[in-house]
C-alpha positions in Angstrom: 100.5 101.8 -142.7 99.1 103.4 -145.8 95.6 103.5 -144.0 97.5 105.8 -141.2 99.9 107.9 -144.3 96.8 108.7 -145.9 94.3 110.1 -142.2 97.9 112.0 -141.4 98.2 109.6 -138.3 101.9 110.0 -137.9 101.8 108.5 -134.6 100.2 105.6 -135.5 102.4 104.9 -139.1 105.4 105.0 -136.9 103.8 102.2 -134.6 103.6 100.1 -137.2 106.6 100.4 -138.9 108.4 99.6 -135.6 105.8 96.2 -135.7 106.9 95.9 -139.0 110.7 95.8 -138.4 110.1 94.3 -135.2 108.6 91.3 -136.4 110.8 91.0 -139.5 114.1 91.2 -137.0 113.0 88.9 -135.0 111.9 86.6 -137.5 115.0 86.3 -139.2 117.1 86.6 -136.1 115.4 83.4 -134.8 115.8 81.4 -137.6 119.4 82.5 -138.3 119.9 81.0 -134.3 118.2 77.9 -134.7 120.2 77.3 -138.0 124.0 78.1 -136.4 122.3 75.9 -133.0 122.1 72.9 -135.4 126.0 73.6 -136.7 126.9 73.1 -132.6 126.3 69.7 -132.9 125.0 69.4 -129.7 121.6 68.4 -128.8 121.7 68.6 -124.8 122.7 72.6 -125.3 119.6 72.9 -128.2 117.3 70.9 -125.6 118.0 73.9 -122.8 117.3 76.5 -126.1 114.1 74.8 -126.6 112.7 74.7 -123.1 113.9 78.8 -122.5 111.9 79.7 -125.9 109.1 77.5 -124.4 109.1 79.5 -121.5 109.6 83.0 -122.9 105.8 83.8 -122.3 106.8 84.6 -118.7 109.3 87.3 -119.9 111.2 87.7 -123.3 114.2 89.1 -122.5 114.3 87.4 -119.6 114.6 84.4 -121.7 117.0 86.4 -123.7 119.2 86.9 -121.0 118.9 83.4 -119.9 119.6 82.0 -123.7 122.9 84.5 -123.1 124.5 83.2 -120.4 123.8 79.7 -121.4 125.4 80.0 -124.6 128.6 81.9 -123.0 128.7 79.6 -120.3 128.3 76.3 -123.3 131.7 78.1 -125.3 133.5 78.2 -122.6 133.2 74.6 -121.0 132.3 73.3 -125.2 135.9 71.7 -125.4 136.0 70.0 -122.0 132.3 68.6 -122.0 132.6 67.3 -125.8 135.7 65.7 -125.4 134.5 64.2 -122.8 130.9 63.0 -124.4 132.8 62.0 -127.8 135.0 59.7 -125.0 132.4 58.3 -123.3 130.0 57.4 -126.4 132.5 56.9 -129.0 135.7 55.8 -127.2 139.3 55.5 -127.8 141.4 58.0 -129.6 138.3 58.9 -132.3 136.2 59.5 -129.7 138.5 62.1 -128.2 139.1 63.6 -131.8 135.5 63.6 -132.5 134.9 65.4 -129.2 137.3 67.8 -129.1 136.7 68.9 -132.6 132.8 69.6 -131.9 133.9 71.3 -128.3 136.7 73.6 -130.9 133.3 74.7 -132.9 131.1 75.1 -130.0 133.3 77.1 -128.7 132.4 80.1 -130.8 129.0 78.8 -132.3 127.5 78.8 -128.9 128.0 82.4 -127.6 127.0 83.7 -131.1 123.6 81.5 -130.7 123.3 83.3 -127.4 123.7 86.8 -128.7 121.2 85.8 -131.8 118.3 84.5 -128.7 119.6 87.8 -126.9 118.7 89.5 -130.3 115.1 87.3 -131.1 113.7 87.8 -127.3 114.2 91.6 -127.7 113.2 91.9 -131.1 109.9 90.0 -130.2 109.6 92.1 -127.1 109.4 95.3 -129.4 106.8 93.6 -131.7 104.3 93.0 -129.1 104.9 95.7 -127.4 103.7 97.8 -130.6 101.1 95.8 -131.8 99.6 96.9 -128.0 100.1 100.4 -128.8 98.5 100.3 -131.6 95.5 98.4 -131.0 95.1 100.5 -128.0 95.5 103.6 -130.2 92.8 102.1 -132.6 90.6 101.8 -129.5 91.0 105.6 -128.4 90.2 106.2 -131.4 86.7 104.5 -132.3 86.3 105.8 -128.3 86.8 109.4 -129.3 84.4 109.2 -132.4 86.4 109.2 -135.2 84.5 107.3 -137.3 80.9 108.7 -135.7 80.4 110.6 -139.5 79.6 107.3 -140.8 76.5 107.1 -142.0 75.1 103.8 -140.6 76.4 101.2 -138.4 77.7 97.7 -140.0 74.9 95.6 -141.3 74.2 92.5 -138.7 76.3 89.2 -140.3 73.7 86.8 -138.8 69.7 86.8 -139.1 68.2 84.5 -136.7 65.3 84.2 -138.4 67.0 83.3 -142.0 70.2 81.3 -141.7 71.3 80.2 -145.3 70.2 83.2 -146.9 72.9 85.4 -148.4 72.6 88.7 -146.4 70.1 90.0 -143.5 68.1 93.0 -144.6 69.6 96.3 -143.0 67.4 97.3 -139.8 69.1 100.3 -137.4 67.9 98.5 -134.2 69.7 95.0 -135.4 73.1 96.7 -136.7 73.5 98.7 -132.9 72.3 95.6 -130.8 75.3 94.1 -132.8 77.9 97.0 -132.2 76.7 96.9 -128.4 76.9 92.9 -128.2 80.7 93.2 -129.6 82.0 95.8 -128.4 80.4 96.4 -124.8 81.9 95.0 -121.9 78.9 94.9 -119.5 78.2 91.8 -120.6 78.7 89.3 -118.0 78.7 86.2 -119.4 79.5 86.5 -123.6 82.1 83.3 -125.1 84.3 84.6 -127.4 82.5 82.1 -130.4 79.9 83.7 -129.6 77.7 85.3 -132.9 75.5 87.4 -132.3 71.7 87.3 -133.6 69.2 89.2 -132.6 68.2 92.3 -130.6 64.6 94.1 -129.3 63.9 96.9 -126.6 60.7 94.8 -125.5 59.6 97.9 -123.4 60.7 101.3 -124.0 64.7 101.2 -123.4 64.6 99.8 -120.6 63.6 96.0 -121.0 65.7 94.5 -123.6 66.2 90.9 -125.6 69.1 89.6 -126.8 69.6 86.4 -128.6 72.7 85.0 -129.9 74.0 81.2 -131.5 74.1 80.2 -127.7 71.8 81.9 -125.4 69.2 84.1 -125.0 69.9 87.2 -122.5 66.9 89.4 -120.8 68.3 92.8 -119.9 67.5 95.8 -117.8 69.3 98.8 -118.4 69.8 102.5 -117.4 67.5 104.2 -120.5 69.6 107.4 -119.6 72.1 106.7 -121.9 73.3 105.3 -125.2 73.0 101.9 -126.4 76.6 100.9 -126.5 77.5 102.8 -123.0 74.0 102.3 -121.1 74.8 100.7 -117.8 73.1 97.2 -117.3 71.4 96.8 -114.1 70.1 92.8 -114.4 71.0 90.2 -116.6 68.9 87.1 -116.8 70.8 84.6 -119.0 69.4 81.1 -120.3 71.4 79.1 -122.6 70.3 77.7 -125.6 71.1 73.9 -124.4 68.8 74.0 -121.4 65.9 76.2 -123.2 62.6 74.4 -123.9 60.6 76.9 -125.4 59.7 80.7 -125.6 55.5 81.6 -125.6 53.6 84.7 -124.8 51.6 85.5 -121.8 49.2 88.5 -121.5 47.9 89.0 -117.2 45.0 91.7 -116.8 45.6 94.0 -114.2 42.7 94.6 -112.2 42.6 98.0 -110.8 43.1 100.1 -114.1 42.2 96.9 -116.7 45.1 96.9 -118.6 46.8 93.9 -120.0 49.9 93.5 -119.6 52.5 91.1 -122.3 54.9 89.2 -121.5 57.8 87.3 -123.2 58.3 83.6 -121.0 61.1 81.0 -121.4 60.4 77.8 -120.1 63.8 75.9 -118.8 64.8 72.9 -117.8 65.5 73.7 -114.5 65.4 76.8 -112.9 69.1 76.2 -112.0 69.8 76.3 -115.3 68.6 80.8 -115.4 71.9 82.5 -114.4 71.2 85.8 -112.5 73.6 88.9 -112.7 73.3 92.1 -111.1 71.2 94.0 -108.4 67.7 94.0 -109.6 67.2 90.8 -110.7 63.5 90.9 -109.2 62.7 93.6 -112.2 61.8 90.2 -114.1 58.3 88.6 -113.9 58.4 85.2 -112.3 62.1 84.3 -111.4 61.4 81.5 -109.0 60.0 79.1 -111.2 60.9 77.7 -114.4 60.1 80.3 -116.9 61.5 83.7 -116.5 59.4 86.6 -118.3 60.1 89.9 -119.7 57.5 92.4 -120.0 56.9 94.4 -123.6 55.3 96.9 -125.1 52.6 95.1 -126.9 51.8 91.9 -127.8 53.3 92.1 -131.4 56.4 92.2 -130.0 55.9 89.7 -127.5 55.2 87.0 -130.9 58.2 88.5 -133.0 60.6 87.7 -130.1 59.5 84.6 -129.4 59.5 83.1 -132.8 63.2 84.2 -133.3 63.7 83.0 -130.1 62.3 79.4 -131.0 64.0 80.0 -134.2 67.3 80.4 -132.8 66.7 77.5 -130.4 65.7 74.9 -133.3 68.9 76.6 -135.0 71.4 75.5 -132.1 69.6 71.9 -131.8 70.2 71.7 -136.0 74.0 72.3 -135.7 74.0 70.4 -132.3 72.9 67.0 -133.8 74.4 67.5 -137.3 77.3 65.3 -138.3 80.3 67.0 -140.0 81.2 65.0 -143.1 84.8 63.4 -142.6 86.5 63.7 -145.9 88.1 60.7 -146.9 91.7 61.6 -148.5 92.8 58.8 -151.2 
């Protein structure tokens, strides 16, 4: 709130304070029900409260609503169906006594536990509802460029290259593959424990890598636009798990002696490559084991493939490393 008082985002600091006294109400609402539901004294009615607040995902005040009517409809059979249970269980005249004294309470505990689920379900309807307005405003936002006067992008968290040191050194090319990994949805295939950890445009901006803590991802993209909105045409992705190794190739091309580099994977199976998009065939050997890229020079062609390898001996570290159980005395 005091991030939106101080911008002059009036919209937004109302948002929250509705979240804020959204999410308070219906915090203190629901525990003020659950505490007069205990004072009922009577588990089958809390049973049928538990299993509508189980259910409420499907519609909150619809659970409301349903919470209502059930405790309404428990005050006003309370005194008959205790009576009844305090017979049955207890027996004889104490029984009865028992009964009829818990069906007397129910009788105006109930309705008021219904009006307090009533309250909760709408309360907690509000919250959500806000907490979607305003991440969708925060969204519009970062869309619309309000923070485009920074003056660099966020430094890459992960470095691929050097895990256990304490921070990556800054490079422009690494901090936008990382806004473009996380925020871009064109991705067709990204976990969301996913990290990400290393990008290169192999050849021009059009032939891209990108490497994360699981797999490694050849792209080809439109170069007629921006890195975090460039459309990707083909997306050849190989995870980590079924990689074998990355190595360079260099063909000659005959007819204007050129030499052309390569960046290769070699898989376990070629099952294993997952193909997305139109113009899959823009990659150099699909049909066998070892799906290429084509770059620039052979000097990228090395640095790629020894983060690649890196990240690949990376995964296999944490895959076959025992966590420690701690022993607690």
């Amino acid at each position: 709130m005091v991030t939106e008082l101080i911008d002059g985002n009036i919209g937004g600091l109302f948002v929250n304070i509705s979240h804020g006294i959204s999410d308070s109400t219906a915090k203190f609402t629901s525990v003020l029900s659950d505490s007069l539901g205990a004072v009922t004294l009577d588990s089958r009615h809390q049973e049928i409260r538990k299993r509508i607040k189980q259910e409420s995902s499907n519609g909150p005040i619809k659970a409301g609503l349903v919470g209502l009517g059930i405790g309404l409809l428990g005050g006003l059979t309370s005194i008959v169906t205790q009576t009844y249970e305090g017979a049955v269980q207890q027996g004889g005249v104490q029984g009865v006594v028992t009964g009829f004294g818990r069906g007397v309470l129910g009788t105006f505990t109930k309705p008021a536990v219904g009006v307090l689920d009533l309250a909760t379900s709408a309360a907690s309807m509000m919250r959500d509802r806000s907490r979607k307005i305003s991440s969708q405003t925060g969204l519009q936002s970062l869309t619309r460029g309000q923070f485009e006067d920074r003056i660099r992008m966020p430094r890459q968290s992960f470095d691929v290259c050097g895990h256990g040191t304490l921070l990556p050194r800054y490079n422009e090319e690494q901090a936008a593959g990382q806004d473009f990994f996380y925020k871009s949805s064109l991705l067709f295939d990204k976990d969301e424990d996913e990290v990400f950890a290393s990008f290169k445009n192999t050849f021009g901006n059009e032939y891209s890598v990108l490497i994360t803590s699981d797999r490694v991802r050849f792209l080809y993209c439109d170069d007629k636009k921006n890195l975090r909105k460039r459309g990707i045409r083909a997306q050849i992705t190989v995870d980590l798990i079924n990689l074998i190794r990355a190595d360079t190739i260099s063909i000659s091309v005959v007819e204007n002696g050129l030499i052309n580099h390569y960046l290769q994977l070699t898989v376990k199976d070629e099952s294993h490559i997952n193909r997305y998009g139109y113009y899959a065939n823009v990659f150099y050997d699909l049909k066998s084991k070892k799906p290429s890229i084509k770059c620039t020079n052979d000097v990228i062609c090395n640095e790629m493939m020894q983060q690649i390898n890196h990240a690949k001996s990376y995964y296999d570290e944490r895959k076959y490393t025992l966590t420690p159980i701690l022993k607690t005395i």
